[in-house]
C-alpha positions in Angstrom: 9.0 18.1 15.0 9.8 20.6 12.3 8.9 23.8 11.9 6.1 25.1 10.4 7.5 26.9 7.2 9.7 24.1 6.9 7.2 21.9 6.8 5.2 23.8 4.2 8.5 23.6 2.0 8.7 20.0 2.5 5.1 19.6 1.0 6.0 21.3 -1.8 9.0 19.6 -2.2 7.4 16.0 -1.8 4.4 17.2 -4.6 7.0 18.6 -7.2 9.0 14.9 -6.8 5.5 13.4 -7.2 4.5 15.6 -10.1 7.9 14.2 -12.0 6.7 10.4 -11.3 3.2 11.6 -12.8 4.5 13.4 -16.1 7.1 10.7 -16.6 4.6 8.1 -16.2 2.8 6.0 -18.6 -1.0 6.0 -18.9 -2.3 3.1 -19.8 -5.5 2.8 -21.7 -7.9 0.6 -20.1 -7.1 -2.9 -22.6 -3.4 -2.1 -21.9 -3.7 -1.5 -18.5 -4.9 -5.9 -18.5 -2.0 -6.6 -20.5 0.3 -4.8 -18.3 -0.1 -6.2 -15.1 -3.9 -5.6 -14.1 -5.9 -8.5 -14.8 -7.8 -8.1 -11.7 -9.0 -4.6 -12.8 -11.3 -6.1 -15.0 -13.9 -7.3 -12.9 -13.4 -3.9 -11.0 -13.9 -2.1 -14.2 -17.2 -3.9 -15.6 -18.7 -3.6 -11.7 -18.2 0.5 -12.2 -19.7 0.2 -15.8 -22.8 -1.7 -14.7 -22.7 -0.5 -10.8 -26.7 -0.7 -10.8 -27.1 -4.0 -13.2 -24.1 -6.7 -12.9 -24.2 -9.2 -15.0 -24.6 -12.9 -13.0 -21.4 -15.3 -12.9 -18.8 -12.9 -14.9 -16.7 -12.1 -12.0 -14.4 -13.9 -9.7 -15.5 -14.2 -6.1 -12.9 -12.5 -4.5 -12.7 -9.4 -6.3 -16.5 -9.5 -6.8 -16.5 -9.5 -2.7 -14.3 -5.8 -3.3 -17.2 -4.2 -4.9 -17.4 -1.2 -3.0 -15.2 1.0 -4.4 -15.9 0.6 -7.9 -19.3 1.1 -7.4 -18.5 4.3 -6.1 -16.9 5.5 -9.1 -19.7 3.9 -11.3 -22.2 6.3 -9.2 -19.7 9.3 -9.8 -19.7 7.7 -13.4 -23.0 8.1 -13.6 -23.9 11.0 -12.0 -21.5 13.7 -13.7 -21.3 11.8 -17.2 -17.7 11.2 -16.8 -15.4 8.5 -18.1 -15.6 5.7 -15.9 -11.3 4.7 -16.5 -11.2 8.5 -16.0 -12.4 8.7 -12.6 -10.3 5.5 -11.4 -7.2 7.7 -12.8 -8.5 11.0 -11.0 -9.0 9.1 -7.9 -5.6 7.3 -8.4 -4.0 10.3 -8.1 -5.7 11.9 -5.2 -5.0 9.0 -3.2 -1.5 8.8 -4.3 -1.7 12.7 -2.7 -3.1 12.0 0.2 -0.8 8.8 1.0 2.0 11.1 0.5 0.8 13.7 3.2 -0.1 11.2 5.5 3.3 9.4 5.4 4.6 13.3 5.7 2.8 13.5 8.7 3.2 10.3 10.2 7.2 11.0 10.2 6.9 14.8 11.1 4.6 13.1 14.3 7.6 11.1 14.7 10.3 13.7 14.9 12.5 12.4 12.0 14.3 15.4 11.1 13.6 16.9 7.6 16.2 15.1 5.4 15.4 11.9 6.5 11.9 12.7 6.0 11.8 13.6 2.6 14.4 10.6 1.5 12.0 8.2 3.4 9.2 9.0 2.2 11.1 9.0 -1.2 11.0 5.7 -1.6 7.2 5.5 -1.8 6.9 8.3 -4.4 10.1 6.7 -6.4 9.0 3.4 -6.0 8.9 1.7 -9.3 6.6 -0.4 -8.6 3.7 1.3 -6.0 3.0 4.7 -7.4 3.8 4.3 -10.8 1.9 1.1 -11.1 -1.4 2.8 -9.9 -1.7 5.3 -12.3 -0.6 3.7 -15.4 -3.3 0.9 -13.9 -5.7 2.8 -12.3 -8.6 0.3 -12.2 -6.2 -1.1 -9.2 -7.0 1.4 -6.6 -8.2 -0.9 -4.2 -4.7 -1.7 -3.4 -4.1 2.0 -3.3 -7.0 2.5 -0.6 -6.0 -0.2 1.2 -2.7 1.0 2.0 -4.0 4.4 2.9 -6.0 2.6 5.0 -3.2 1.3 6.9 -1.3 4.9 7.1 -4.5 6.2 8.4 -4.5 3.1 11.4 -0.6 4.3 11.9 -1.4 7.7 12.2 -4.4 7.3 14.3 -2.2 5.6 16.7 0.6 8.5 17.0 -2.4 11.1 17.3 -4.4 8.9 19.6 -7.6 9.5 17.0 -10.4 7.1 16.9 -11.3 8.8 13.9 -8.4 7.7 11.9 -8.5 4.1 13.5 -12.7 4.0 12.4 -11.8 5.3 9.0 -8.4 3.1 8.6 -10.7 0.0 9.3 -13.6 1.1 6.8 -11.6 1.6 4.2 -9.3 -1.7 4.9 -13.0 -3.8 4.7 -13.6 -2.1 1.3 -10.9 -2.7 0.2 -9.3 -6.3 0.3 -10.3 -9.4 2.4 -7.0 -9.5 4.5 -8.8 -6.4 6.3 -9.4 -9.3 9.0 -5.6 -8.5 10.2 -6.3 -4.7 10.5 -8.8 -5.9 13.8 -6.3 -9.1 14.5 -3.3 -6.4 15.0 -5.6 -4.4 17.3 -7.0 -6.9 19.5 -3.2 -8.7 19.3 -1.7 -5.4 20.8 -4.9 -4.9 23.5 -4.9 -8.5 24.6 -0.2 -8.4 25.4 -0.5 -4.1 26.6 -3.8 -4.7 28.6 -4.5 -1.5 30.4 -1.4 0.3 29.0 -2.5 -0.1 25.5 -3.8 2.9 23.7 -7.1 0.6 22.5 -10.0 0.8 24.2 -12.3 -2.4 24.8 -15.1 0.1 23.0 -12.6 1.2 20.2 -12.9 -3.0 20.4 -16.3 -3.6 19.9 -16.7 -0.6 17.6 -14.6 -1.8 14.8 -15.5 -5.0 15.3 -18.9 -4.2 14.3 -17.8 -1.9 11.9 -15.5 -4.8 10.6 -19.1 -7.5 10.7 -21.1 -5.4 8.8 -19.4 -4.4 5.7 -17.7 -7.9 5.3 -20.9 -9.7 5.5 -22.5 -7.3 2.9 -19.4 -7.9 1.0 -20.0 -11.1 1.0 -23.8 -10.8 0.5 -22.6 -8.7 -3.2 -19.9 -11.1 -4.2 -22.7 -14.2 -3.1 -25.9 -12.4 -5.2 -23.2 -11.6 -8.4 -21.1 -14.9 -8.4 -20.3 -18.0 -6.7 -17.8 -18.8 -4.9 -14.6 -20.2 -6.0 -11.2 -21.3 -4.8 -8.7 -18.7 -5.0 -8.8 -18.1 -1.7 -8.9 -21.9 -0.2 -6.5 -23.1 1.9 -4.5 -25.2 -0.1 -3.8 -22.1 -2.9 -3.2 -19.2 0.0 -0.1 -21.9 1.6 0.9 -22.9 -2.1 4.5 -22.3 -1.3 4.1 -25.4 1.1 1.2 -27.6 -0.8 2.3 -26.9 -4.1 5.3 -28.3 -6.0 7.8 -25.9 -7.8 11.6 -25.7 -9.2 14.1 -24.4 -7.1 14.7 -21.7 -10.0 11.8 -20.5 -9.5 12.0 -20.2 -5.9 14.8 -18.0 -5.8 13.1 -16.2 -8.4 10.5 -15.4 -6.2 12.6 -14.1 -3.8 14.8 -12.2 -5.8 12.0 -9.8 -7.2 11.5 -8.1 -4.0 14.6 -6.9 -3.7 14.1 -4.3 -5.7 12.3 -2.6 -3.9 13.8 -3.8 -0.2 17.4 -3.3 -1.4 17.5 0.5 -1.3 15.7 0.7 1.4 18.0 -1.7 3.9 21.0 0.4 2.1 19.4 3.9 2.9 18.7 2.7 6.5 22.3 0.9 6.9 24.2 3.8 5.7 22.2 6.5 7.5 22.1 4.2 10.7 23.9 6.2 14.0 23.0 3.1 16.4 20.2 1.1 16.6 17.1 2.0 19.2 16.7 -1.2 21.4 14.1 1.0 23.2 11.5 1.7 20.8 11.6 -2.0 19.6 9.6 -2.6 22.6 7.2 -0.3 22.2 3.1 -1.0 21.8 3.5 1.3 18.4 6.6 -1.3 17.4 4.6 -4.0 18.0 1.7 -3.1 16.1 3.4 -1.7 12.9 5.2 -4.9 13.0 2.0 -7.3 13.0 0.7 -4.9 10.5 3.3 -5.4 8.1 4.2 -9.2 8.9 0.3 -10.2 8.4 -0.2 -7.9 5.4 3.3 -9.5 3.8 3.3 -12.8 4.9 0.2 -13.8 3.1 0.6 -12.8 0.2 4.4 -14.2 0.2 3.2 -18.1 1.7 1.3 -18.2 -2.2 4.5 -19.1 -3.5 6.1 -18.4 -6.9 3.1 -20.6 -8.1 0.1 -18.8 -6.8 1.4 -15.4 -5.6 3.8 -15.4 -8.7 5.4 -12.0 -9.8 2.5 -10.4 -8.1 5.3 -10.7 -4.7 6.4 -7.1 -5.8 2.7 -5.9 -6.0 1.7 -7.3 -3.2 4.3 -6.5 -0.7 4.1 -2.7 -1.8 1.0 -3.2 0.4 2.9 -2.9 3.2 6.1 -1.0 2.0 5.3 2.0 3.8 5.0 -0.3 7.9 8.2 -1.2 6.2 10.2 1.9 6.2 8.7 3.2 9.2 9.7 -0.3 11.2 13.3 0.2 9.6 13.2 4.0 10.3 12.4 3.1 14.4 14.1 1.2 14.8 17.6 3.0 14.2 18.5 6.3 15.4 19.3 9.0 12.0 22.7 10.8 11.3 21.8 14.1 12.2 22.2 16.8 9.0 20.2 20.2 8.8 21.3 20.2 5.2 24.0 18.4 3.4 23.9 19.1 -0.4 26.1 16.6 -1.8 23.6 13.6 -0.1 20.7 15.4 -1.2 21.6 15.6 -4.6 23.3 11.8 -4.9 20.4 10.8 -3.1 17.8 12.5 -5.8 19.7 11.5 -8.4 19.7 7.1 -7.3 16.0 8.1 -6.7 15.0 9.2 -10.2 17.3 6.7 -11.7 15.3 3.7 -9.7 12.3 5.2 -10.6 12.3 4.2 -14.3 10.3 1.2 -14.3 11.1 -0.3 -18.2 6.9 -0.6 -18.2 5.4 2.3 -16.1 8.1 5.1 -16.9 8.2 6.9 -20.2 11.8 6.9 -19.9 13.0 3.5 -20.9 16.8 3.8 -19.6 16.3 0.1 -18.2 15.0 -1.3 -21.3 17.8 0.9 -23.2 20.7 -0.7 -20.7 19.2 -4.3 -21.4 18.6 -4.6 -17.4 
């Protein structure tokens, strides 16, 4: 664990790399932000506009069932005369914040040295396609939420805090429907550790209530507001196996996640001393890995027919398990401080930061890429 003034520079450090994504970010206006990859903030939008008087049969089940959060900001909306797309931004960027320190704290918890911290937790800030995308679309923040939700679950589990697992779960049922594998991970990891686990059959029946309650007034909002439909049927969420596509576009839909998976495996390979075959074992192992597999492996069984280019978008939901499972799972190269890999490392950073979309600095789009 580092030390505390070290630790207060890292902070700083981490906000001023954030503050560059912000200022070199786009900011969508609310009709762009649909063009631009947020169709679903639509429905999320109009339920914050009309919080206290939704229109009947405008919006889709599914998101209608997420109404939580945007009714939130319609109330704050409401209440201090603000901008509605304002208060999605403002909250965007808190989040964004707060993700950020949790993640800090998370591998500071862990005792990752304070390189390897700030890289790692790099490539969520630099990610083209996680923070970036949520403020130039800030009508998205469910997504956001949701995986703060799961940092929160992570962290409650290093600290051994119910608090954070309760709050992790609550914000999880706001947030998206695949909440459901927040509670399947925990009981999962209860039912194969037993007594050793560090779940307790209340911390059980807690969020399981917690969990009951919120998704069947969920479902009572989406029910009074819309009917159901079948986005979410069986046949659509396995459309990579029920569905017929070209091989193109399979390998399509594989290839777009590399972009954000690549530099993470070559970060991890080339800072890799020897692997830990010890913590792969472990009940905290276990659980960020069912985290991560459920969170990824639904949205990726859609298919390049269902699921589509929204793979990127949708895996970012679990990007962060993923660099702490790659980041336990090896042991680091050990540097205090090492200049010339901070400053090649910064510089790949920036450079993979650009998104041609959500960047103001079009060097993709300029290099044809």
């Amino acid at each position: 664990m580092i030390k505390i003034n070290e630790l207060l520079k890292l902070k700083i450090f981490l906000l001023i790399s954030f503050l560059f994504v912000a200022i070199s970010n786009t900011y969508f206006s609310y009709e762009q932000s649909i063009i631009y990859g947020a169709r679903d903030g639509a429905d999320y939008f109009l339920i914050a506009q009309n919080f206290s008087n939704v229109p009947n049969d405008v919006l889709e089940y599914h998101r209608a069932w997420r109404f939580i959060i945007p009714s939130l900001i319609g109330f704050l909306g409401k209440i201090s005369n603000l901008d509605v797309y304002l208060i999605f931004r403002v909250f965007v960027l808190i989040f964004c914040i707060i993700i950020i320190l949790i993640f800090l704290e998370i591998l500071n918890s862990l005792k990752f040295n304070t390189f390897h911290i700030y890289f790692l937790s790099s490539f969520i800030i630099f990610n083209p396609y996680l923070f970036r995308y949520f403020i130039a679309a800030p009508t998205m923040i469910n997504d956001l939420i949701f995986i703060c939700a799961s940092l929160l679950l992570v962290l409650g589990f290093i600290k051994n805090k119910r608090i954070f697992f309760y709050l992790g779960v609550l914000l999880s049922v706001f947030t998206r429907q695949n909440s459901i594998f927040f509670l399947l991970s925990i009981i999962i990891v209860k039912f194969v550790y037993k007594k050793k686990s560090i779940f307790k059959i209340k911390d059980i029946f807690i969020l399981s209530f917690l969990f009951i309650f919120f998704y069947l007034l969920n479902n009572y909002y989406a029910n009074t507001y819309t009917h159901y439909n079948d986005a979410y049927s069986i046949i659509n969420r396995l459309a990579l196996f029920t569905k017929k596509y070209a091989l193109v576009d399979f390998l399509k839909y594989n290839f777009f996640p590399m972009i954000i998976i690549l530099p993470l495996l070559g970060y991890l390979t080339v800072e890799n001393r020897k692997f830990d075959l010890k913590q792969l074992n472990s009940e905290f192992f276990v659980f960020i890995i069912l985290l991560a597999f459920f969170i990824i492996s639904v949205a990726y069984v859609g298919g390049p027919i269902i699921t589509g280019k929204n793979i990127i978008r949708l895996i970012n939901l679990g990007y962060p398990l993923l660099i702490l499972i790659g980041a336990s799972s090896i042991n680091f190269k050990n540097y205090k401080f090492n200049s010339l890999r901070f400053y090649f490392y910064n510089i790949l950073f920036i450079l993979w930061s650009f998104h041609p979309t959500f960047s103001k600095i079009k060097l993709f789009t300029l290099l044809k890429f």
